[in-house]
C-alpha positions as CSV (number, residue, x, y, z in Angstrom):
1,X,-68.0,-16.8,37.0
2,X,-68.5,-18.0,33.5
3,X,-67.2,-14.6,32.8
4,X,-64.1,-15.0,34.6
5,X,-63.3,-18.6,32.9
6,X,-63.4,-17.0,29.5
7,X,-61.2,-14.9,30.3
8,X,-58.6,-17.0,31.8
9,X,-59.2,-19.3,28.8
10,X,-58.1,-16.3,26.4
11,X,-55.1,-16.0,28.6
12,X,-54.1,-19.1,28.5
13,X,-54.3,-19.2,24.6
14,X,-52.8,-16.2,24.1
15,X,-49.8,-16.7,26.4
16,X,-48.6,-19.8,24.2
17,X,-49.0,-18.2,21.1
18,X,-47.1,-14.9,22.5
19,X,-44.2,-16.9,23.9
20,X,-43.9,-18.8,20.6
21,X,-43.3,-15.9,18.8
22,X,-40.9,-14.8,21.3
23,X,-38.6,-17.6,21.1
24,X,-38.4,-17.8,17.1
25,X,-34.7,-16.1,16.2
26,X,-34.4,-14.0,13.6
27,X,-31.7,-14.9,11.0
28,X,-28.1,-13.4,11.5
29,X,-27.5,-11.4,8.3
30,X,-24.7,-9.2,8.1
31,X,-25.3,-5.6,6.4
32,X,-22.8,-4.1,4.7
33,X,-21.4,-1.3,2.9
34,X,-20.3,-2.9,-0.4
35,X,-19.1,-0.2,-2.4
36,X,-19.1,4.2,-2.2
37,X,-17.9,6.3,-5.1
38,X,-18.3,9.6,-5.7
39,X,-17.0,13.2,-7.0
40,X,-13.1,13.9,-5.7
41,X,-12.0,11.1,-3.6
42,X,-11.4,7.3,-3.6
43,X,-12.7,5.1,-1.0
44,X,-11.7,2.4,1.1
45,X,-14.0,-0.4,3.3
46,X,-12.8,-2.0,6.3
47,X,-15.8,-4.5,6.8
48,X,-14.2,-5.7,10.1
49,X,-14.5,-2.3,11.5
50,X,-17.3,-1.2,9.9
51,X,-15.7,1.7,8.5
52,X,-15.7,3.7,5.0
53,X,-12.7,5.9,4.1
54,X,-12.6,8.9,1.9
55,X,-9.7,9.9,0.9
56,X,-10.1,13.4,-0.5
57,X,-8.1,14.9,-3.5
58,X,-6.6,17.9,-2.2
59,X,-9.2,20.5,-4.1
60,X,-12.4,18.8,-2.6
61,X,-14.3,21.0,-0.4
62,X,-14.8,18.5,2.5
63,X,-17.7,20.3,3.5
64,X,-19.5,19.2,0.2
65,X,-18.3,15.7,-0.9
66,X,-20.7,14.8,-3.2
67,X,-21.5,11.0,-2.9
68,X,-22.5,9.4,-6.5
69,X,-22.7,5.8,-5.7
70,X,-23.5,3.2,-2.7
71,X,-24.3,-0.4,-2.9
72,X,-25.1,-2.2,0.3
73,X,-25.8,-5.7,1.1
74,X,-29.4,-7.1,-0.4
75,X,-32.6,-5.9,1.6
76,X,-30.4,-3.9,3.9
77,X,-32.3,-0.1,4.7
78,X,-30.1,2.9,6.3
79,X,-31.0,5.0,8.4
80,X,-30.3,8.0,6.7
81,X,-30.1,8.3,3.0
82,X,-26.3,7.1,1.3
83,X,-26.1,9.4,-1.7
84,X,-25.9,13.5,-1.9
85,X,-24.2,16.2,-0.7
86,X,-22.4,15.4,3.0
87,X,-20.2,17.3,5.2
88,X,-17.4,15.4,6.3
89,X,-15.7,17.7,8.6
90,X,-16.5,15.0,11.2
91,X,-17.3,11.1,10.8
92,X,-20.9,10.5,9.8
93,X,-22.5,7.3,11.3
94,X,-25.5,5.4,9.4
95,X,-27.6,2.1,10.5
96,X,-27.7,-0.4,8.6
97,X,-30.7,-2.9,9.5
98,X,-32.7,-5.8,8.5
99,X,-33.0,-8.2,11.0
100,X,-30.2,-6.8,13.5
101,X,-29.0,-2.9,13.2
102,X,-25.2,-2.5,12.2
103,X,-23.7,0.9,12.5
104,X,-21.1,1.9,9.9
105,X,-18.7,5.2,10.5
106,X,-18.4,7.1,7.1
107,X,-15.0,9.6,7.7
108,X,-13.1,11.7,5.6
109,X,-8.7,11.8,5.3
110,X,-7.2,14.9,3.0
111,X,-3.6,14.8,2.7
112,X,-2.4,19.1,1.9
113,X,0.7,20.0,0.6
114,X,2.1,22.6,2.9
115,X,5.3,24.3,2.0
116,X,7.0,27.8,3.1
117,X,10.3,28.6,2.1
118,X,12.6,32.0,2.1
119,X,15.6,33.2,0.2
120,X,19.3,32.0,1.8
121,X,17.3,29.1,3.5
122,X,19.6,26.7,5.5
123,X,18.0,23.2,4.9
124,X,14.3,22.2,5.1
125,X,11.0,23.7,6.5
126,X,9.6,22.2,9.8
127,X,5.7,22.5,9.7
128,X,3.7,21.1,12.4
129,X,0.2,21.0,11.6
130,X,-1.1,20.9,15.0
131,X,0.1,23.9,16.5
132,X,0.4,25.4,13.2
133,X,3.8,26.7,12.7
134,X,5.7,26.6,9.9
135,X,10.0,27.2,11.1
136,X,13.0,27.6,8.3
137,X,16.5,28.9,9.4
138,X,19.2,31.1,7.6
139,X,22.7,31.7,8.5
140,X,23.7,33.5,11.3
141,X,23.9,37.8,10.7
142,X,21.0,37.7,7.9
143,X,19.1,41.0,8.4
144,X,15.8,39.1,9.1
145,X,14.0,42.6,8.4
146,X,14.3,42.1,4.5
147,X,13.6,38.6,4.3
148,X,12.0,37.5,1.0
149,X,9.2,34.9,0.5
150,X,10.0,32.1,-2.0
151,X,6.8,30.3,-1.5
152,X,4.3,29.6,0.8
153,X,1.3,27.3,0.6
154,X,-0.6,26.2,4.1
155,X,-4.0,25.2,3.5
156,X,-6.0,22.8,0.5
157,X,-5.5,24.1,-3.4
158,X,-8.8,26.2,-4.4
159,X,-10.0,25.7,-1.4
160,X,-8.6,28.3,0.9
161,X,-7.9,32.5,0.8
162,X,-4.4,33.5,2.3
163,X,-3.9,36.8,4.1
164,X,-1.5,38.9,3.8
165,X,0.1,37.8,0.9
166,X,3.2,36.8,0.0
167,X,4.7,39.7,-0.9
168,X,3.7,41.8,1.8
169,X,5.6,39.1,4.2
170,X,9.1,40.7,4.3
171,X,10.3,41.4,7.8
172,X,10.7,38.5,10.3
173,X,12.5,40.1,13.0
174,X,9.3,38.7,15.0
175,X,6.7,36.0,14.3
176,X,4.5,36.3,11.3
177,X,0.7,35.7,11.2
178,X,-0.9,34.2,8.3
179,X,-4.9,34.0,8.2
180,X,-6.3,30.7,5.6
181,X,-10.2,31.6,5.0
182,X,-12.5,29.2,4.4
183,X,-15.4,30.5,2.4
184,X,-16.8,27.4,1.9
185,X,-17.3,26.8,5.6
186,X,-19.2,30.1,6.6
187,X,-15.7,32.1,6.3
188,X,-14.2,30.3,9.2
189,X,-10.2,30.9,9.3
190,X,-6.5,29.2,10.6
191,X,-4.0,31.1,12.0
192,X,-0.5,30.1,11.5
193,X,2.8,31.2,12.6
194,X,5.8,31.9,10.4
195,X,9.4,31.9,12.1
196,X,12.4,32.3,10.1
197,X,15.1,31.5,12.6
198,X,19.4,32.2,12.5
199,X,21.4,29.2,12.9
200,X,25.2,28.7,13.2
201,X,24.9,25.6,10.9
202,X,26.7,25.8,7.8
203,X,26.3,21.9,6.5
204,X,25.1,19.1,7.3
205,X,24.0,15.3,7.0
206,X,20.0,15.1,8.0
207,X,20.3,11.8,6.6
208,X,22.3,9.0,5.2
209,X,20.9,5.4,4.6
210,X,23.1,2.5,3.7
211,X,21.5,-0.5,1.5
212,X,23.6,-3.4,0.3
213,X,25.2,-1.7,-2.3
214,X,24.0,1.8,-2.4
215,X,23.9,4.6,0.0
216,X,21.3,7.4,-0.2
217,X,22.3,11.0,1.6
218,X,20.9,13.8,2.4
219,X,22.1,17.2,3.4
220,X,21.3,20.8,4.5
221,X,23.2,23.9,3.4
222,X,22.4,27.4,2.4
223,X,20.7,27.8,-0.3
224,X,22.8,28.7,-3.5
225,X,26.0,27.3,-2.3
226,X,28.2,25.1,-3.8
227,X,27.1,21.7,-2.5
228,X,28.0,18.0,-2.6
229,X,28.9,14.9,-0.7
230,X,32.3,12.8,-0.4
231,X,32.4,9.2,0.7
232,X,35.4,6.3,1.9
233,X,35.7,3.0,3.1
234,X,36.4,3.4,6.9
235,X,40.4,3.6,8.0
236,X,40.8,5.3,4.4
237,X,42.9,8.1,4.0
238,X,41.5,9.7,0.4
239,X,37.8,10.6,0.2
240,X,35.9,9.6,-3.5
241,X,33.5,12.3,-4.8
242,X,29.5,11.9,-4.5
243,X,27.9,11.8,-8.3
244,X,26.3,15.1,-8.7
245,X,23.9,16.3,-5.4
246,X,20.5,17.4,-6.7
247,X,20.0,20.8,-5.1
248,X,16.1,22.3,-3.8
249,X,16.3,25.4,-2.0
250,X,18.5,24.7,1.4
251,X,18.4,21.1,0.7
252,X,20.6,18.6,-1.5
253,X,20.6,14.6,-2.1
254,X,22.4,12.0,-4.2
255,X,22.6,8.6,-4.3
256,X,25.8,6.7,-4.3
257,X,26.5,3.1,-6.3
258,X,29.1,0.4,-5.9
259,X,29.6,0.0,-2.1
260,X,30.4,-3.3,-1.1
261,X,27.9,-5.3,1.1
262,X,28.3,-5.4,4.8
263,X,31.2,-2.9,4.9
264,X,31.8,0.4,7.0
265,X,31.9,3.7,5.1
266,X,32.2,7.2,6.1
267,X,30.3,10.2,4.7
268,X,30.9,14.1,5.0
269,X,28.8,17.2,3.3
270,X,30.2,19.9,2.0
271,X,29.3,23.6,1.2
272,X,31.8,25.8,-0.7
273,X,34.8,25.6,1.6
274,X,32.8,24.2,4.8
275,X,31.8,20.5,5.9
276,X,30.2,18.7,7.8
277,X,30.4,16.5,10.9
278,X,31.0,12.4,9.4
279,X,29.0,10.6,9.4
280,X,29.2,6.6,9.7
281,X,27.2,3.8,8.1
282,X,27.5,0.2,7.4
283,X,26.1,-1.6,4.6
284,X,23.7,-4.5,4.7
285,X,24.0,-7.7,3.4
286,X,22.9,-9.2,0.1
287,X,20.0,-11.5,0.9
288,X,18.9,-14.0,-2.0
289,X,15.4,-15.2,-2.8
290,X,15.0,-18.5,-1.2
291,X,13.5,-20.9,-3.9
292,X,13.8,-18.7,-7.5
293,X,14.6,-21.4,-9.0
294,X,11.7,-23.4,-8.7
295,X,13.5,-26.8,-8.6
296,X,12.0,-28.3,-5.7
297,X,8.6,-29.8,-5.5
298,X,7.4,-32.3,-3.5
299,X,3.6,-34.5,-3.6
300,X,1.8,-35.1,0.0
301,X,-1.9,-36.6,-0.4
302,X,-2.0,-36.1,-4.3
303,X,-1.4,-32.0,-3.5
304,X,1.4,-30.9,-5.4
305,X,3.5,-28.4,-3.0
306,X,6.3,-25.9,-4.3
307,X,8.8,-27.3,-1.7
308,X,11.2,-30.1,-0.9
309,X,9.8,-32.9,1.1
310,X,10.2,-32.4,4.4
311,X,11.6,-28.5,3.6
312,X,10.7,-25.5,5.7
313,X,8.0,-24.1,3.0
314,X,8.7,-20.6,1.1
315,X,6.7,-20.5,-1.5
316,X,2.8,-21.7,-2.0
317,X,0.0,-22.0,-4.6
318,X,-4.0,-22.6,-4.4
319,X,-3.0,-25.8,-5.5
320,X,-4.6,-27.3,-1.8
321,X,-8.0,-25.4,-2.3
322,X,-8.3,-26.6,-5.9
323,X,-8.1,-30.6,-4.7
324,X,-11.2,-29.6,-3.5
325,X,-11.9,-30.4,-7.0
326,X,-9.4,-32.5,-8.0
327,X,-6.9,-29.9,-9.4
328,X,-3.3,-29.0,-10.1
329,X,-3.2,-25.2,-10.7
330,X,0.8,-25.1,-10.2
331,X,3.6,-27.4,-11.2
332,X,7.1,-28.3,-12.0
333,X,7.5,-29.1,-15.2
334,X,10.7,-29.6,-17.4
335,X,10.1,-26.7,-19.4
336,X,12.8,-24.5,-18.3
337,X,14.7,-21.1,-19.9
338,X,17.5,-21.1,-22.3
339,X,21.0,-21.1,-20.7
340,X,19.5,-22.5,-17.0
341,X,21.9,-24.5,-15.2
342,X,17.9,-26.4,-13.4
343,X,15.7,-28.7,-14.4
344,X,12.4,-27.7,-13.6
345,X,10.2,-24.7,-13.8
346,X,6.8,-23.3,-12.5
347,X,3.9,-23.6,-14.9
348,X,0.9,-21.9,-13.6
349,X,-2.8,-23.1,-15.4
350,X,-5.9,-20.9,-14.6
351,X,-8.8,-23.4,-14.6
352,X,-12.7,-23.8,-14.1
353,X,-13.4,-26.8,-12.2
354,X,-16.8,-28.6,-11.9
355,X,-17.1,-31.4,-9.2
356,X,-21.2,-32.5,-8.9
357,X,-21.9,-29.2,-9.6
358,X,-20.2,-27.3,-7.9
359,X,-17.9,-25.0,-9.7
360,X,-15.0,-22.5,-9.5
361,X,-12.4,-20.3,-11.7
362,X,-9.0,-20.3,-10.1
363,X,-6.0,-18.6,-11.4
364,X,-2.7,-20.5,-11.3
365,X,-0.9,-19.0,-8.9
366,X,2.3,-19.0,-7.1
367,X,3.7,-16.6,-3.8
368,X,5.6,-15.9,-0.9
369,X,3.8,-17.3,1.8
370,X,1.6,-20.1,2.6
371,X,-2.1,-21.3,2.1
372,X,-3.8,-21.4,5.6
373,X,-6.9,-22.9,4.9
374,X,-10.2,-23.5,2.8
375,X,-13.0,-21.4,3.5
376,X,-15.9,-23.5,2.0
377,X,-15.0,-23.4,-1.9
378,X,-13.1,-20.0,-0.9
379,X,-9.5,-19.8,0.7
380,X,-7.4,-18.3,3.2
381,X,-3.6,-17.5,2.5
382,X,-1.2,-15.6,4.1
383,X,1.7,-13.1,1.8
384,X,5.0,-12.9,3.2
385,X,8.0,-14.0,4.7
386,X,10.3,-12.5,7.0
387,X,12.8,-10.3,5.2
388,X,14.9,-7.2,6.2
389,X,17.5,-6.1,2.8
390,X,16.9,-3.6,0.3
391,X,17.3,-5.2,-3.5
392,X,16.6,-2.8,-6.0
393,X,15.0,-4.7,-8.7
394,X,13.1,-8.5,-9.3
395,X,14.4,-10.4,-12.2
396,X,13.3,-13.6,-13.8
397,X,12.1,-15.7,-16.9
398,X,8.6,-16.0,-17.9
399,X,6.5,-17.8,-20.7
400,X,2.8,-16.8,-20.9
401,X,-0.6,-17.9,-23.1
402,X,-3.1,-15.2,-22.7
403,X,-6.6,-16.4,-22.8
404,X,-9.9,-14.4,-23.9
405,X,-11.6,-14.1,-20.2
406,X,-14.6,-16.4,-20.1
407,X,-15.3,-17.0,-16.7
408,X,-16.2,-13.3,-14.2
409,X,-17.7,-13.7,-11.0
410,X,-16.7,-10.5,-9.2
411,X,-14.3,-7.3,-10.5
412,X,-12.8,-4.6,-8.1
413,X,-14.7,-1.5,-7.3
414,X,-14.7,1.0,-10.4
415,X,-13.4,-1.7,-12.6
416,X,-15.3,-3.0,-15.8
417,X,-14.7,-6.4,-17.1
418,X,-16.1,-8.3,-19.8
419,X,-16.2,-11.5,-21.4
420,X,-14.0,-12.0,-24.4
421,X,-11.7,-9.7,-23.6
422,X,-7.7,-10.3,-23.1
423,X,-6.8,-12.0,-19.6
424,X,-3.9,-10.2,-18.0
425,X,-0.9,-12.2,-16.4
426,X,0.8,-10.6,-13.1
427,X,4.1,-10.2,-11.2
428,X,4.5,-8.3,-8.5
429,X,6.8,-7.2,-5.6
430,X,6.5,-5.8,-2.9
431,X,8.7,-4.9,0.4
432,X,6.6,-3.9,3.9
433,X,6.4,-3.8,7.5
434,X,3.2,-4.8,8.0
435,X,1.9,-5.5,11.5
436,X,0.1,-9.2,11.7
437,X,-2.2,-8.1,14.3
438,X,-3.3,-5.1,11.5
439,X,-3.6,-6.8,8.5
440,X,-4.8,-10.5,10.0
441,X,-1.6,-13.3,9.5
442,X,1.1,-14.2,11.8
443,X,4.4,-12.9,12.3
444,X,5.8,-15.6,9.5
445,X,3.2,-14.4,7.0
446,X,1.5,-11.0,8.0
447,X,-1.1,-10.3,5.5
448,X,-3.9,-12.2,5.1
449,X,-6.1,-12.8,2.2
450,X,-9.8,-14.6,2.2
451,X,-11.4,-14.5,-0.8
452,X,-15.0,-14.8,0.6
453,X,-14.3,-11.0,1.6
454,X,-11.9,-10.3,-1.2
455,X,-13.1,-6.5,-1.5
456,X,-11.8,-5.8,1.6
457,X,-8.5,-7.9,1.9
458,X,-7.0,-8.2,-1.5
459,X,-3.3,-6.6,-1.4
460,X,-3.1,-3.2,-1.3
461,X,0.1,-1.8,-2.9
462,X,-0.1,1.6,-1.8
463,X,-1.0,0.4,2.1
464,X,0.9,2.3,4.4
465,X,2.9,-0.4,5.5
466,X,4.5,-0.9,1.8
467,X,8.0,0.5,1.6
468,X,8.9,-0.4,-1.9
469,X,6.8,-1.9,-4.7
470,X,6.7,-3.4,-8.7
471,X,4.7,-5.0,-10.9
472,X,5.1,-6.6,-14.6
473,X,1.5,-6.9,-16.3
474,X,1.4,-9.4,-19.5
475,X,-1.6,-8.4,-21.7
476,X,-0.6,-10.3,-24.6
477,X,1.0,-14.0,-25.3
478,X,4.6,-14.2,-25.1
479,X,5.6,-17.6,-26.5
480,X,9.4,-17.7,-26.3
481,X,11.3,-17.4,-22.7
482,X,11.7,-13.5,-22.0
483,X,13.8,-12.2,-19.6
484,X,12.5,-9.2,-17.2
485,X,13.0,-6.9,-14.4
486,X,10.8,-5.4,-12.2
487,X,12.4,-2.2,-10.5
488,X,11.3,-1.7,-6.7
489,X,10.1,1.7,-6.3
490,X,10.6,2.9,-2.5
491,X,8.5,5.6,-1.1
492,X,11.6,6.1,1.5
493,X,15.0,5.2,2.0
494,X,15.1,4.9,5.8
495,X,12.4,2.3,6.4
496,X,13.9,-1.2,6.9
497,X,11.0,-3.5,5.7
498,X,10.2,-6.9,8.1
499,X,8.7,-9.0,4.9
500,X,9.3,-9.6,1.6
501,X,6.4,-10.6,-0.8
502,X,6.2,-11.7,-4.4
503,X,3.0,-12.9,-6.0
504,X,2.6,-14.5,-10.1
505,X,-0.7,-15.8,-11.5
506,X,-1.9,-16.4,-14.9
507,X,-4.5,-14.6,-14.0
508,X,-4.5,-11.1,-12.3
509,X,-8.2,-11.3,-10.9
510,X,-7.7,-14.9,-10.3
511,X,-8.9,-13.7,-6.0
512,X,-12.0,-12.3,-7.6
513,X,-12.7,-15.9,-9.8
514,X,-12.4,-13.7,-12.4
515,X,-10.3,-14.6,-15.8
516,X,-9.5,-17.2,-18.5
517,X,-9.0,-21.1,-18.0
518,X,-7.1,-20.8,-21.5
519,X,-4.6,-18.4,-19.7
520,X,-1.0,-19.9,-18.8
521,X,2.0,-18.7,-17.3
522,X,5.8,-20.0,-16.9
523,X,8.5,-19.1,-14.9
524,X,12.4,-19.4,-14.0
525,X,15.1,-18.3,-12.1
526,X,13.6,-15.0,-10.0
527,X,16.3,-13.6,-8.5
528,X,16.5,-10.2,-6.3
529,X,19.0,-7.3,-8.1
530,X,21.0,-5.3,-5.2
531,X,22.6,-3.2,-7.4
């Protein structure tokens, strides 16, 4: 009996203690992926998703990416080791634990240049990676038996072994075969299907695009002819000569200057004596920068805002998350350019401020968009406004006062920074369709930028949803006003962007709470160039 009352005595002291234990919650700590570098390819982090891209140079045997470098949260242990050799034919996943387990997917992207062109081609080649095709017409009455092979490139440079070779590919009276060896993966092979196809097509417009002022065409022909485009106002009678058509294999462009906005125009091609079906297009209309003047500023709760009072806002600063601290990052001022019919331009400061001990860098700054909130001593802004020309070119005034860096909390991935060095003003443009719901804002402003997780949100000029994009970098002082221009560069003509986005701050890593509080910038009178 005794015994039995020890016993139940034990249990009763152990089950306490046991349940005690039980109940105490561990600390929610995020583990993550901070950076990945390596041998052939650049990464990207999506910390929301939990995923790491590679994206592989075109020579990089994706079956032996060699990993260098990978830097996770503090105390966080994978599952599997991070650096070495990896195959990334398919996504690798990896644990990340300490207190809770977080899996990451590592995967692999390798854009290939793929080309496969013949003699007397009739526009361009259609390759469709999937089925693994490759299709390129000639005229009508070619004797398909003696085709010749210009070029031909289907699989990764140095990567991949092509049989047969090009010059045993002459006769295409049926479908070719080519074989791409892998030797890398254990000799594994591609079969792909050549078709060189007749068509009754002697020209044509594939495309034509009408900006503002400009008009960007495309045609298809056989190859060698004499090629070129003509153009009128619609209801004309007499047709004005294309400038010159640059001319690749079955394919020729131009670009055509001095159209007048939001007016109808007709188009043909032409190919020694034959032409093609017109083609119609209307120009768009010339859209001006709201505020690039910078005259109107307006003061609600001792936060400077650059706006009319009362105004539907354009433009923002960080001015709001600096009265954290009590300060003014962004101004009107009476400093304005020689020959400007305002009164007022935008200084931008870079400052460190200190309030009970509590410190911060912050680049003066000024954008297209609006500041959504502070995140602690961080902030939340959204880039963009609603926006649907095509200018050609960002021009302005600007002053700046380049300070020696002296304040560096964080730098981008594979970027080097140190103290005493030159500061680095920025201006950039940039054109895009980005989707809100993709890239976190709202369909005013679509892309969102926190600081706290600047590594993976900071603007991404060569995202896929940019369409055109500039930047002017000032490394050096510039004391008097200096007028520049920043030519947009388009990756395509046919994409109609949904927002327009322009950013300027004294300092470029001001996001990262990186630069110099002695660095200063001015500026006037942006305006966007249409022709």
């Amino acid at each position: 009996m005794q015994k039995l009352l020890r016993i139940l005595l034990l249990i009763g002291l152990v089950a306490p203690t046991s349940c005690i234990e039980n109940d105490i919650p561990y600390p929610v700590e995020e583990i993550e992926i901070l950076t990945y570098e390596g041998v052939g390819f650049r990464s990207t982090i999506d910390q929301l998703t939990r995923t790491v891209t590679l994206h592989l140079d075109e020579p990089t045997n994706i079956t032996a990416v060699e990993v260098t470098s990978v830097t996770i949260s503090e105390n966080g242990v994978p599952s599997i080791p991070l650096t070495g050799i990896f195959n990334f034919s398919s996504p690798l996943e990896v644990t990340l634990s300490r207190y809770q387990d977080y899996v990451w997917t590592i995967r692999a992207e390798q854009p290939i240049e793929r080309y496969f062109t013949v003699t007397g081609q009739i526009g361009s080649t259609e390759i469709d990676t999937e089925s693994r095709t490759a299709t390129v017409y000639v005229a009508e009455g070619r004797d398909l038996s003696q085709m010749r092979v210009t070029s031909l490139k289907l699989g990764p440079a140095e990567v991949t072994e092509m049989s047969p070779s090009i010059e045993e590919l002459t006769d295409f009276s049926s479908v070719r075969y080519v074989y791409l060896q892998y030797p890398a993966l254990n000799g594994a092979t591609e079969r792909w299907q050549l078709y060189v196809k007749p068509t009754d097509v002697k020209v044509t417009i594939t495309q034509a695009d009408a900006w503002a002022t400009i008009a960007h065409l495309y045609g298809a022909a056989q190859e060698g002819a004499q090629v070129g485009f003509r153009y009128r106002k619609a209801g004309a009678t007499l047709w004005n000569e294309a400038p010159t058509a640059t001319q690749q294999g079955g394919t020729f462009t131009t670009r055509v200057t001095g159209l007048q906005p939001e007016t109808a125009y007709e188009f043909v091609a032409y190919a020694d004596n034959d032409l093609s079906p017109i083609e119609s297009r209307t120009t768009e209309a010339i859209i001006p920068l709201p505020g690039g003047g910078f005259e109107d500023w307006c003061v609600v709760n001792d936060i400077v805002y650059p706006y009319a009072e009362g105004a539907a806002p354009y433009w923002a600063s960080g001015n709001v998350g600096a009265s954290i601290v009590n300060e003014t990052l962004t101004e009107g001022v009476s400093d304005i350019r020689p020959g400007s019919s305002g009164k007022l331009s935008a200084r931008l400061a870079s400052k460190y401020a200190n309030v009970f001990g509590v410190g911060k860098f912050a680049a003066g700054n000024l954008y297209i968009g609006r500041y959504v909130k502070n995140d602690g001593t961080n902030g939340i802004v959204h880039f963009g406004r609603p926006f649907t020309a095509r200018p050609v070119a960002l021009r302005g005034w600007f002053k700046y006062t380049c300070g020696d860096i002296d304040r560096i909390q964080r730098v981008p991935a594979g970027e080097t920074i140190t103290k005493g060095e030159p500061d680095t003003g920025m201006i950039y443009i940039a054109l895009g369709d980005w989707d809100p719901a993709e890239y976190g804002g709202t369909e005013d402003s679509p892309v969102e930028i926190a600081t706290r997780y600047i590594e993976e949100t900071a603007f991404d000029p060569y995202g896929e949803a940019v369409i055109a994009y500039g930047e002017l970098a000032i490394k050096k002082s510039v004391e008097a006003w200096t007028e520049f221009t920043i030519p947009l560069n388009y990756v395509a003509s046919n994409r109609i962007p949904t927002h327009l986005v322009v950013v300027c701050s004294a300092s470029r890593l001001g996001d990262y709470f990186t630069g110099s509080t002695k660095s200063v910038m001015w500026v006037d009178d942006f305006e966007l160039v249409y022709e």
